[in-house]
N, C-alpha and C positions, 0 to 999 in steps of 0.2 A: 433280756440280754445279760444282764446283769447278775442274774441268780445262775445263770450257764458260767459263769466264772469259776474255774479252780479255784480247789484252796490257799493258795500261795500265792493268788492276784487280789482276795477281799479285807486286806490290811487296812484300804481305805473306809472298811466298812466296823472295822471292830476301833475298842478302844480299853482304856485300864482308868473304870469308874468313868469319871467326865470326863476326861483326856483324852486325845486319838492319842493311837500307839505311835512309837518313838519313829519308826520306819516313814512313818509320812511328813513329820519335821525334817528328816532326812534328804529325801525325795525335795522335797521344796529348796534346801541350802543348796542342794547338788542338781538334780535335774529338774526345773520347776515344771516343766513339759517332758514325761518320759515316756516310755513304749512298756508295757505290759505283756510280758512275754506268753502267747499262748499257744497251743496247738492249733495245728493246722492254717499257721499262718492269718491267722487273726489280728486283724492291725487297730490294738486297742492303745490309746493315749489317756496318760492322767494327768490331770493339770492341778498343780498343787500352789503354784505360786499367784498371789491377787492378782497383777496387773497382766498377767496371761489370761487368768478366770476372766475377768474382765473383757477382755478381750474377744475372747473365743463366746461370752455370754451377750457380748455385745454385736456378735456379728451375725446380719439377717444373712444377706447371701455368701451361699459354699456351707451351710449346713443346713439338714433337714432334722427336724422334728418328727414328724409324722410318722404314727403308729407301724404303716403299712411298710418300714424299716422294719420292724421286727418280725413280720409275717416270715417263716422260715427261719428264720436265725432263734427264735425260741421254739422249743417242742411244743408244739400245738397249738403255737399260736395261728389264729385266721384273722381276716378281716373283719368278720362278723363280732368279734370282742375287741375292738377297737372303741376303746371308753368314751372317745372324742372330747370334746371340750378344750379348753386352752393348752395345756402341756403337751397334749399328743397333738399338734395341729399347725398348720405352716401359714405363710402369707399366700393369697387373699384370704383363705377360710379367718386364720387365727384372726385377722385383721377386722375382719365385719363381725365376727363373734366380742372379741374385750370394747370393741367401738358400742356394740350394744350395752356390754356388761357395764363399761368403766360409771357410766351416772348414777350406777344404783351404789357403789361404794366408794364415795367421795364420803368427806368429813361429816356432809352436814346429811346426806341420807343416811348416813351410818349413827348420827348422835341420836337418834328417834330408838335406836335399840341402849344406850346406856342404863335407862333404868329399869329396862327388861333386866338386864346381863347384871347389874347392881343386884337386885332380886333373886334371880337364877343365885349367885354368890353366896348370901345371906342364908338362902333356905339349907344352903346345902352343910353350911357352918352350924347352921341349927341342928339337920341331919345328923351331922356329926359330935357335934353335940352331947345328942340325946342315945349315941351307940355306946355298947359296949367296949373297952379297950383292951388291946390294941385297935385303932381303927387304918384302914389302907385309903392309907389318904391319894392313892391311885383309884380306886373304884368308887371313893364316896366323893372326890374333890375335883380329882385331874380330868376325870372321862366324862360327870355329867354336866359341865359345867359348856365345855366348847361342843358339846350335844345339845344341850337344852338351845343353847343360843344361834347353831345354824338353824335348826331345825324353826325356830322362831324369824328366821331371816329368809327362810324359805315360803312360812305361811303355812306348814303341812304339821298334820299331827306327829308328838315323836312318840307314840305309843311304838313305834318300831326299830326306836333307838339305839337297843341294844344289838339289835343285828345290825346296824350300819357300823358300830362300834366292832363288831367282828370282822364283817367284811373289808374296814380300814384298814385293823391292822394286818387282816392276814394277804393283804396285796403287795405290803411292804417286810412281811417275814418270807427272807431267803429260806427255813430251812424244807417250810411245804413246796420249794420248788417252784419252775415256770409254771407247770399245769395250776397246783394248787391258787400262784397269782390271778391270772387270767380265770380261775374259777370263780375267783372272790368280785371280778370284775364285770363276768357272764350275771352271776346272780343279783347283786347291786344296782345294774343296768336294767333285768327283768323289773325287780321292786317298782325302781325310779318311773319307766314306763307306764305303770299302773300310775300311779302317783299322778304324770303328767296329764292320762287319758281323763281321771276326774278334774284337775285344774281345766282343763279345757275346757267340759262341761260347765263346770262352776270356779271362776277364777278368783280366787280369794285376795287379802291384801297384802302379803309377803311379795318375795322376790318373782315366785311362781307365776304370781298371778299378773305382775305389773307386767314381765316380761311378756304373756298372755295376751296382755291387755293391748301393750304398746306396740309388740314386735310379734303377735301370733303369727303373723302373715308372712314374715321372713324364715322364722323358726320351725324347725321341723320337730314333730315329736324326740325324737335322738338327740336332736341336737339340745334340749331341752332336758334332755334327760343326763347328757353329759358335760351340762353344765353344772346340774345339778350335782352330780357324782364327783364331778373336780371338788366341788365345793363342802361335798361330806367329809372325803378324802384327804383333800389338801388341808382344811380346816380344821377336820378333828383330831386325828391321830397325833398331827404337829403340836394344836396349840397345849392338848392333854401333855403330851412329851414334855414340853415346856413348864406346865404347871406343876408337873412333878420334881422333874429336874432341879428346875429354880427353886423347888422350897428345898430339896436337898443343900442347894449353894447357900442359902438364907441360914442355916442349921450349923454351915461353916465356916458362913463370916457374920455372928451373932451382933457385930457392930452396926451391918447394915440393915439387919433386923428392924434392930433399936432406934435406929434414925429415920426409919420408915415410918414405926409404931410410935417413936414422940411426932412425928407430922414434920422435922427439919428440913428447909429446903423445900418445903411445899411440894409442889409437881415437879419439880423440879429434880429430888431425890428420888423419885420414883423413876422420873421418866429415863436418865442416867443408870438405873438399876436393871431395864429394863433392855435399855440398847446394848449395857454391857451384856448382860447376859445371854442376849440374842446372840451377840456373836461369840461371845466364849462358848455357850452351846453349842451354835449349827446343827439342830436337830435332823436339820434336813442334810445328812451326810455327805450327799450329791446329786448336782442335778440332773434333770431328763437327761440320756446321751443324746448327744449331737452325733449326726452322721454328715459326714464331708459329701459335698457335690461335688467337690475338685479340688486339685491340687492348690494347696496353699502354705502359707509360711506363720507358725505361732512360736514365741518367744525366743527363735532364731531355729524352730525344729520344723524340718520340712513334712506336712500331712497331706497324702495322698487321696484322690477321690476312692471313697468307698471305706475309710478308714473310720472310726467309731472313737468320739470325743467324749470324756468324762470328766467331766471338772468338780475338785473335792472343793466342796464348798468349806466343810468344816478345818484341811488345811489349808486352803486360801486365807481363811479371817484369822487364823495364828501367823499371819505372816507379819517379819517385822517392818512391811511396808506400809500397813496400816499403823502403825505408832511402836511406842517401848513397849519392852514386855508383857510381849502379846500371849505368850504360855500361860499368864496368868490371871485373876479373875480380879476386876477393883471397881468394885460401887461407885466409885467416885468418878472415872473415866470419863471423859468430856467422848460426847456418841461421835462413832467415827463410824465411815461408811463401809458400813459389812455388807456381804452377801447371805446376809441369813437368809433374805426372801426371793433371793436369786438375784438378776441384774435386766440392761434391757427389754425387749417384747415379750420375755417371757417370766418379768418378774411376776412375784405372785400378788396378783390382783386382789386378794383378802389379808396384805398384810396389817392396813389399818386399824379392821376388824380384832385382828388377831392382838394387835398392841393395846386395843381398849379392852380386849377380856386381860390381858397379862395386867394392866395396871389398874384395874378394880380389886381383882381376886388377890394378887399377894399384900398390900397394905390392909383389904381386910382382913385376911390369913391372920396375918403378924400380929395383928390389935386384938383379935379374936383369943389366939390360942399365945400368949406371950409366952408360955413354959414348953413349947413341944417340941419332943424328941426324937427319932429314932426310938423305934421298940427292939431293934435287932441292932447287932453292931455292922458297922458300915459295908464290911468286906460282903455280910451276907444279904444285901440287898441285889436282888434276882436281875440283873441288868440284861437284856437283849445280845446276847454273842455279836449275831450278824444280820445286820437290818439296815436297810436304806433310813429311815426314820427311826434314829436312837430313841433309847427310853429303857423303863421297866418295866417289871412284869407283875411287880407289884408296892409298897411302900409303907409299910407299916411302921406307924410312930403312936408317942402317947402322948396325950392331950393337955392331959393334967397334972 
């Protein structure tokens, strides 16, 4: 739905470097809920202010999620590429699917992967290492790190990693279009399928297999498979986004480097670093749309049933309702509650996950390579135009 948007409606989707463009601070001071002017009478809303976000992310009934919204409203879309899993899915489905999900990604079944993901880290810093420079600390650092580590959390071999890694991003790159999305989500779902056919057979000790083990009987091959596909998806593209991003911001405020790399502040400088950055980033530009069941009222703007809800997560968390000067990035910032990982029933279920790889990987980063810079000057790093999931395209720095 979202890639069918003119050019003069995806301002929420671009930005200048790490900042969304000026147009969406805008939008927030003046309409924090405004209308989207499109053809054919298309009744698209952006929510740009937090406690609207909030709002509208927090409310189960009078919005629907479910894929089977876009069948027709995107070209070529069917039911049949219906990814399934958490994002695309409403109450009762969503509700018996994250009820199964949520025990595998609590604290303490998530700490049995630390010193997988510690490891995964290390080698790759050695990899890096031992390359030639410039090295692109986006192919050597950002992509295999939150690869190696789902794919370890799943139980399956990642010998196929590098296509899930294509498939991710090209679901979330506007400029291959509806078809080319839905293409990347037909073939990722074929993969996964296989995948689940042998778990079945033989159910190993990852996610794949416990799920197998415990819930085979409820879960249907698809659904199994779209869990698994959230989990590629949601997981890799973001938290790579993330790892690239954040060392670019480390590169710019060299202070927080250094108090990461003397150990100051314990976990504590980290974890700080961490949540600031989540939300100064907002990788995940905006979440799922919401489609209205009925007529209802958000932030004094009347929305109609049948109407289409898009909430900018990325200017939700610059708003200044979440504290001062929120335009700007500060290590130090006591964590305030952003919507990086979205809000309510559909926040994302793998942000934990995602917080333990962001806070092993940049403190070892920093201790590792204390002189690394940019190999190209700033303006020319290849940034994403127009993408649901900010990022680059590539990130070439020197080590040494």
């Amino acid at each position: 739905m979202i890639s069918l948007l003119p050019d003069h409606a995806l301002f929420p989707l671009r930005r200048v470097g790490l900042d969304p463009v000026g147009e969406l601070g805008h939008r927030r001071a003046q309409e924090p809920v405004s209308k989207i002017k499109l053809p054919l009478g298309v009744g698209v809303w952006l929510v740009t202010g937090y406690r609207e976000a909030k709002a509208v992310l927090s409310k189960v009934d009078g919005f629907s999620n479910d894929f089977a919204n876009l069948v027709g409203k995107a070209a070529g879309a069917s039911a049949e590429e219906n990814p399934g899993g958490l994002g695309f899915s409403d109450p009762p489905v969503h509700t018996r699917l994250r009820r199964i999900l949520t025990p595998e990604f609590t604290m303490r079944r998530l700490n049995r992967l630390g010193p997988r993901i510690e490891a995964i880290v290390a080698d790759q810093l050695d990899a890096m290492a031992d390359a030639p420079e410039p090295v692109d600390l986006w192919q050597s650092f950002a992509l295999p790190i939150p690869s190696l580590t789902i794919c370890e959390l799943l139980g399956v071999s990642y010998e196929d990693r590098a296509d899930f890694q294509r498939l991710s991003t090209a679901r979330f790159d506007l400029f291959g279009g509806a078809n080319a999305s839905l293409g990347a989500i037909s073939e990722s779902l074929t993969q996964l399928l296989e995948i689940v056919k042998h778990q079945r057979e033989s159910p190993g000790d990852g996610l794949f297999g416990m799920l197998i083990k415990e819930h085979g009987h409820e879960l249907t091959d698809r659904e199994l498979a779209g869990i698994a596909d959230g989990l590629l998806t949601g997981g890799l593209e973001t938290t790579a986004s993330m790892l690239a991003l954040g060392a670019m911001v480390l590169l710019r405020h060299p202070e927080a480097a250094e108090r990461m790399r003397r150990g100051d502040g314990g976990e504590d400088t980290v974890n700080r670093f961490v949540e600031e950055l989540l939300r100064y980033l907002t990788v995940v530009q905006v979440a799922f749309p919401r489609f209205a069941t009925e007529d209802m009222e958000i932030g004094g703007v009347t929305i109609s049933a049948g109407d289409v809800v898009v909430v900018s997560l990325s200017g939700a968390n610059r708003d200044g309702a979440l504290g001062d000067d929120m335009e700007h990035f500060d290590a130090t910032r006591e964590p305030t509650s952003h919507l990086a990982f979205g809000y309510g029933i559909h926040r994302c279920i793998g942000a934990e996950l995602a917080r333990m790889e962001l806070r092993i990987a940049y403190p070892a980063l920093v201790r590792r390579f204390p002189n690394m810079r940019l190999a190209v000057p700033a303006e020319a790093v290849p940034f994403r135009p127009t993408s649901i999931v900010y990022g680059v395209d590539s990130l070439p720095v020197l080590l040494t």
